[in-house]
N, C-alpha and C positions, 0 to 999 in steps of 0.2 A: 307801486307795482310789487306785488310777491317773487320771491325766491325764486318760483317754480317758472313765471312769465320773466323774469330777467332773464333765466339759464334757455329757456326756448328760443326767447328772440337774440341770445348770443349764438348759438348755434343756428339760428336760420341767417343770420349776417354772416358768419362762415362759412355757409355753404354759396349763398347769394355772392356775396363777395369775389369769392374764388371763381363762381363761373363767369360772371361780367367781365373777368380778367381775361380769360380765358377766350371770352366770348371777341373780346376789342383788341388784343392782342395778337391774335393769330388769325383774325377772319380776312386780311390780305395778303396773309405770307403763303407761298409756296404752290405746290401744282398737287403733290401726291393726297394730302386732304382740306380740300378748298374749304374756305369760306367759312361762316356762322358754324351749318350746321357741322363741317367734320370737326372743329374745338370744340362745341359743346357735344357729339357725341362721344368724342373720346373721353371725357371729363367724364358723360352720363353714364357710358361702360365702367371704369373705373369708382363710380359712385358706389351704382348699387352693386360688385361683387363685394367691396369692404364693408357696404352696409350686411352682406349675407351673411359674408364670414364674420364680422362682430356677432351678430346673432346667434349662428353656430354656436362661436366660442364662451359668448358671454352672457348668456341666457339660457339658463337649461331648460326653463319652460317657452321654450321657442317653436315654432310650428316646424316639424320634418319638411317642407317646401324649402326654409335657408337652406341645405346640404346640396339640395340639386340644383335651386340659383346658384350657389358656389364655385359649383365644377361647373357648370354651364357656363358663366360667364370668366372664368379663368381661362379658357382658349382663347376668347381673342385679346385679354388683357395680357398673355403671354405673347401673342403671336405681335402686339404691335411690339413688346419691351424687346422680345427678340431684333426685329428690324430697328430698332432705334437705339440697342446694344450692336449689333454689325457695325454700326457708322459710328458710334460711338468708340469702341475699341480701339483703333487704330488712331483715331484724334492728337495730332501735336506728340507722335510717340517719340521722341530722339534718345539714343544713348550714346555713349563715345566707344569706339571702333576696340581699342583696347585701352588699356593702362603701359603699355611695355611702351610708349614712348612721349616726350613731355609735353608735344602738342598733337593729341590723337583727333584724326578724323569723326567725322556722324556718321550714325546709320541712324537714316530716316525710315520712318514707315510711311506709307500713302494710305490708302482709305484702302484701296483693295487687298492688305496686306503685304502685299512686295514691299521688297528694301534699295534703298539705292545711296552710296556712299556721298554726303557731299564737307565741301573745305570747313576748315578751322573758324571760319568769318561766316559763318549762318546766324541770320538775324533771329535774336533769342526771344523778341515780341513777337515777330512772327510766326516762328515753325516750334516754338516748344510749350510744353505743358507749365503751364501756371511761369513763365518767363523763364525755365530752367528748374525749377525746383525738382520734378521729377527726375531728371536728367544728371542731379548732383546726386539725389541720394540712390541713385542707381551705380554712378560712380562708387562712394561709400559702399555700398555694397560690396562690388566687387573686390576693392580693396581689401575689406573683410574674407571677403572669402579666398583670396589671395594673400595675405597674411598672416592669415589664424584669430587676429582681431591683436596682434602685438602691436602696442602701439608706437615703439621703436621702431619694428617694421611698414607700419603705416606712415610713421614724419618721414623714413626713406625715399615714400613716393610724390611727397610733397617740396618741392625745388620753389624757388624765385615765381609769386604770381607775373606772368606778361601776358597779357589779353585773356583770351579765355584756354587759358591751355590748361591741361593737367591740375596743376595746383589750384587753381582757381577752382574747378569743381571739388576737388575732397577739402578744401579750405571750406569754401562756402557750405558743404553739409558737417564738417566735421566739428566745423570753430563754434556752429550753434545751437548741436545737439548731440545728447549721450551717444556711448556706441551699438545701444541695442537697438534700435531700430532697422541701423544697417546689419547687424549681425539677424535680423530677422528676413531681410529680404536674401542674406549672400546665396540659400540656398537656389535662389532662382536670378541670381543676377547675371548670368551671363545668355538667359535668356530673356530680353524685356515683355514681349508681347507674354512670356506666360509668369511674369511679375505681375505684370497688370488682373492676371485671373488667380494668381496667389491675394491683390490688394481685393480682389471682390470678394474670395472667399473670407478674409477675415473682416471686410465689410457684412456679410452674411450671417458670420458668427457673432458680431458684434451684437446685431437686430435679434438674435436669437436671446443673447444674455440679458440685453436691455427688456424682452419680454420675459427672462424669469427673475431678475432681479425684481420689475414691479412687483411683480406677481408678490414676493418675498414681504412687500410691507405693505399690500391687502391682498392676500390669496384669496379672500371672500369676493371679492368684485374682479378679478381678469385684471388688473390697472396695470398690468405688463403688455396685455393688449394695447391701449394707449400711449403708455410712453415707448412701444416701439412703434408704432405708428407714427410718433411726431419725428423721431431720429431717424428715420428711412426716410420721411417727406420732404426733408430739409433740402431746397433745389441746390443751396451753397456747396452739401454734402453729395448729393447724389451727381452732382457734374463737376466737380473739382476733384473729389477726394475720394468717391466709392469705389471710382473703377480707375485709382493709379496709383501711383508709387508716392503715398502720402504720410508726414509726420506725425497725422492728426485724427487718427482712428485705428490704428494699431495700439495704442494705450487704454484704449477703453475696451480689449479683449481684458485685460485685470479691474481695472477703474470700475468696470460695471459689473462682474464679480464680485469686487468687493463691496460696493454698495450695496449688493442683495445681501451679503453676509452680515453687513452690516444693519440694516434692514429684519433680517429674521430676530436676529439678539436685540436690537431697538423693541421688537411688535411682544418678544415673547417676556421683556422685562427679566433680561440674563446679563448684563454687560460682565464681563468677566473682571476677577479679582486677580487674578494670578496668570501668567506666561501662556495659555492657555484658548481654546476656545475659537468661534470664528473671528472675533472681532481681532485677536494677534495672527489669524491668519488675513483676514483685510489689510490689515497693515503690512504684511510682506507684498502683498499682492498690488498695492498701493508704494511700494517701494518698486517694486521690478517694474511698473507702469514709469515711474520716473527714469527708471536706465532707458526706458526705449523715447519717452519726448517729457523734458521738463515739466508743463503745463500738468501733467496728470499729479503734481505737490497738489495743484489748488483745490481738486478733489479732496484729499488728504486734509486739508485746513478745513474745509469745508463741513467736514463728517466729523472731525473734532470737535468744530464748535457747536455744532449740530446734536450732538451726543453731552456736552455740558450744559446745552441750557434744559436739559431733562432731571437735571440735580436728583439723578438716581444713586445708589450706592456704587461707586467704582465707577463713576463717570468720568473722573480725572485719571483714572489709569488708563481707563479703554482708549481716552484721547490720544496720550501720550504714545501708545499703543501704536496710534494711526500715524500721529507726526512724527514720531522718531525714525524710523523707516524711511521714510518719502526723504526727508533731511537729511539722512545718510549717504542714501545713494543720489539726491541732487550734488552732495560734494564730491563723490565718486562720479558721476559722470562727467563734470567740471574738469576734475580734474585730470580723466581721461582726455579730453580736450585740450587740454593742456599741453598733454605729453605727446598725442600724436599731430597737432598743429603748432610746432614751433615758432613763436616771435609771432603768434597771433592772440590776440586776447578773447579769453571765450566769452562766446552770445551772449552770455547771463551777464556778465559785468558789463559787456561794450551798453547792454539795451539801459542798466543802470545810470552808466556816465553819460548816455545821450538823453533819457529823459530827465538827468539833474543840470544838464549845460543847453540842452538843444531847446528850440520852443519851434516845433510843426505839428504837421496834423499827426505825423506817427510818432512824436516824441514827446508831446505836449497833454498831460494826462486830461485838460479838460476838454481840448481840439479831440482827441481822440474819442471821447464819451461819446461828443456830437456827432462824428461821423460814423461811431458804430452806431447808435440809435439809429440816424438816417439811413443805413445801409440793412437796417432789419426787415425790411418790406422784400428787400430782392434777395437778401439773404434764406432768411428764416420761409417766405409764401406770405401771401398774405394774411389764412386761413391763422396761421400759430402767430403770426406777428398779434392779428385783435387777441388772442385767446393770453399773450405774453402778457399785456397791458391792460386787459380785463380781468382776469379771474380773479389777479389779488387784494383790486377792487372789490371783485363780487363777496370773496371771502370774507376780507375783511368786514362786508358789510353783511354780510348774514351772522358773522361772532358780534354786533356792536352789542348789544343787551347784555351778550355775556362778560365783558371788556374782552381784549386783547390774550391770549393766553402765553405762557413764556415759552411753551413747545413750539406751536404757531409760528412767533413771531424768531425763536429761535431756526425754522425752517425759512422763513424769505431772508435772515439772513444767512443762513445757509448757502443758500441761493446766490446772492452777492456776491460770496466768498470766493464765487466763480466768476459771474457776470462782471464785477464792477471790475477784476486787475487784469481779465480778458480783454478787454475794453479800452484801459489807461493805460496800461505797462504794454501790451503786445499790442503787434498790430490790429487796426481798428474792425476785428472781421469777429464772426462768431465762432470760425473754427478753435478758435484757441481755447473754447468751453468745451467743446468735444468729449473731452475726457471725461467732465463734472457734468455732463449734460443729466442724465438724468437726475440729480442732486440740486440743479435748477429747476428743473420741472416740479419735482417736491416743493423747493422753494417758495416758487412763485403759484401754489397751489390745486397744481393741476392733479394730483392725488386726490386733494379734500373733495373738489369739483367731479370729480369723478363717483367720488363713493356719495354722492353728495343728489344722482339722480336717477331716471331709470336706467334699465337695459338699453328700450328705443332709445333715450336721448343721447345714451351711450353712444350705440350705433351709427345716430345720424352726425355724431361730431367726428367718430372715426372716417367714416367715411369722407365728410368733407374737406379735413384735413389730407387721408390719401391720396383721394381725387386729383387735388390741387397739385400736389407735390409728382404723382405718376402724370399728370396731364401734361405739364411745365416742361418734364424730362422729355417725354416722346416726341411734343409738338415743335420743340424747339432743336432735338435734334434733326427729324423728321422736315422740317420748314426752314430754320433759319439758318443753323449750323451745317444744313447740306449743300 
């Protein structure tokens, strides 16, 4: 079978795919859209407005008819995410009452936005966001903005953990992550609900960079289209972490900056020789990602290695460039941890000595592989999960005549450089590539594949991938989560 009949029939199994899912999934849940038809028509709205706008955007010889599909079908694919952001919003909101004493009350939100005070003893599987995750680093926050970010003044607010009181949440955000993240939220931390619209705005911003970073390493083909398309669709991202108080997408406001900067100097064959240039400003930018969540080093390693196996002139400086930076300030934020969580050992070493003593599923690096893989279907959609495990197949097998090339192969491992310690070292989830995501997507070939076919087939794979990711979000808030 030819190149052109493999890449067709991978795109029509992710579109097929995706709606079957869609279709068996949801056709008994709920009252407000019954049955077969309201899943596959949500999907089918959702299809073709991404198929219009790919067109639009990424075809200039496109027929004037995309523009007015466009806006046309953007009203009702607004008006469901509208209704399915209301109920979403308010979802598992808890913050703690104040800081001024050692075991402060909840303020709960309910669905219609009212608040109602409840005890120290509220069950954290039940009523909170991701088991408390939100709820600490909201905590951190405020701290932050109650102490200027002095980390003397933060071990102040931290006394003896006993059950879930005070210390126990600024322990639990502080001991496992730098202080810029919470120094990113203090501005809105004493309001949650508009935290929550501060975390979608720089969800927002994110999807914006992620589409001109592509753009950055083939402006000729849109491939910023694309890889914002997969980062938006991710159901793992769009319901855990788009719209809350999350670790793991506030880093990729720089992380994906720098990748496109990194990206223009890669395309234009400039790596700099001297202090200079975009690629030592990626590397700052790729440092200050590491003050706000660890994980955005692996990006950092990633573009390193990525950039030496190009054995261009000043490849090893531009490296160094990237990793010196990200290394710095991972010991700076350590060791801010240090100083404002006393007589606790921070994240980064505890996760060390558990996975060189410990052997489970989140401590045990080949337990952990297996259960990220198995959890990439509900993670990832299903649409990007075949597209993860195929294309570097397809690639590689459209270069086999020419062998393997060292830029190539230095991108899938590129890609690893994210995937494979996301995976082994943290926990078994995808979010922890967040950061490197687009740099995976390079990786495992979704650029090549991309400039690799038409406009239409462009199109039809943006679309199926959307589809799937906007369908998952609406139906399930809409059906299952109401």
């Amino acid at each position: 079978m030819s190149y052109r009949n493999l890449s067709i029939a991978l795109a029509i199994l992710c579109f097929g795919s995706g709606l079957a899912y869609m279709i068996f999934r949801y056709a008994e849940s709920g009252e407000s859209i019954p049955g077969v038809l309201g899943a596959a028509t949500v999907f089918g709205v959702a299809w073709f407005w991404a198929f219009a706008l790919s067109r639009c955007v990424g075809d200039e010889t496109a027929s004037s008819v995309w523009p007015v599909l466009t806006i046309a079908l953007a009203f009702p694919c607004l008006a469901l995410l509208g209704q399915s952001l209301n109920r979403h919003i308010w979802r598992n909101l808890v913050a703690l009452e104040s800081l001024d004493c050692e075991t402060p009350q909840y303020i709960l939100w309910n669905q219609c936005g009212t608040t109602q005070i409840e005890p120290n003893t509220l069950d954290l599987r039940k009523f909170f966001h991701r088991g408390g995750d939100e709820t600490a680093h909201l905590a951190a926050a405020l701290a932050m903005r109650e102490t200027g970010g002095n980390p003397s003044a933060v071990a102040k607010l931290i006394g003896k953990r006993e059950g879930h009181n005070r210390a126990y949440w600024l322990r639990r955000a502080l001991s496992g992550h730098p202080p810029g993240l919470a120094l990113l939220y203090a501005p809105v931390a004493t309001n949650p609900p508009l935290a929550r619209v501060w975390a979608a705005l720089v969800f927002g911003a994110c999807a914006v960079l992620a589409y001109w970073a592509g753009n950055q390493w083939s402006p000729g083909t849109r491939y910023g289209l694309f890889a914002a398309t997969v980062f938006v669709s991710i159901p793992n991202l769009t319901w855990w972490h788009a719209f809350s108080v999350s670790s793991d997408i506030p880093p990729a406001l720089f992380t994906f900056t720098a990748f496109g900067l990194v990206g223009r100097a890669v395309r234009n064959d400039k790596l700099p020789t001297q202090a200079s240039g975009p690629i030592a400003l990626a590397g700052v930018l790729l440092g200050i990602g590491c003050l706000v969540t660890l994980t955005a080093a692996l990006p950092a390693f990633a573009l390193a290695f990525l950039i030496l196996t190009t054995r261009r002139e000043g490849s090893l400086r531009a490296a160094m460039w990237l990793l010196v930076p990200s290394a710095l300030c991972v010991l700076a934020g350590v060791g801010y941890s240090k100083l404002a969580v006393p007589g606790e050992r921070p994240g980064l070493f505890a996760r060390v000595a558990a996975v060189a003593h410990e052997n489970n599923v989140y401590t045990s690096p080949l337990e952990g592989l297996l259960t990220f893989v198995r959890r990439l279907p509900m993670d990832l959609g299903i649409p990007v999960t075949i597209l993860f495990f195929a294309l570097p197949l397809l690639m590689f097998c459209r270069q086999y005549d020419n062998r393997v090339n060292l830029p190539r192969l230095g991108k899938l491992l590129g890609g690893g450089c994210v995937l494979i310690p996301a995976a082994t070292f943290f926990w078994p989830e995808i979010r922890f590539a967040y950061p490197g995501f687009l740099v995976v997507l390079v990786g495992l070939g979704f650029q090549d594949f991309w400039e690799s076919v038409s406009p239409r087939l462009r199109a039809f794979i943006v679309a199926s991938v959307f589809s799937f990711g906007f369908a998952k979000f609406v139906l399930h808030n809409l059906l299952v989560a109401a």
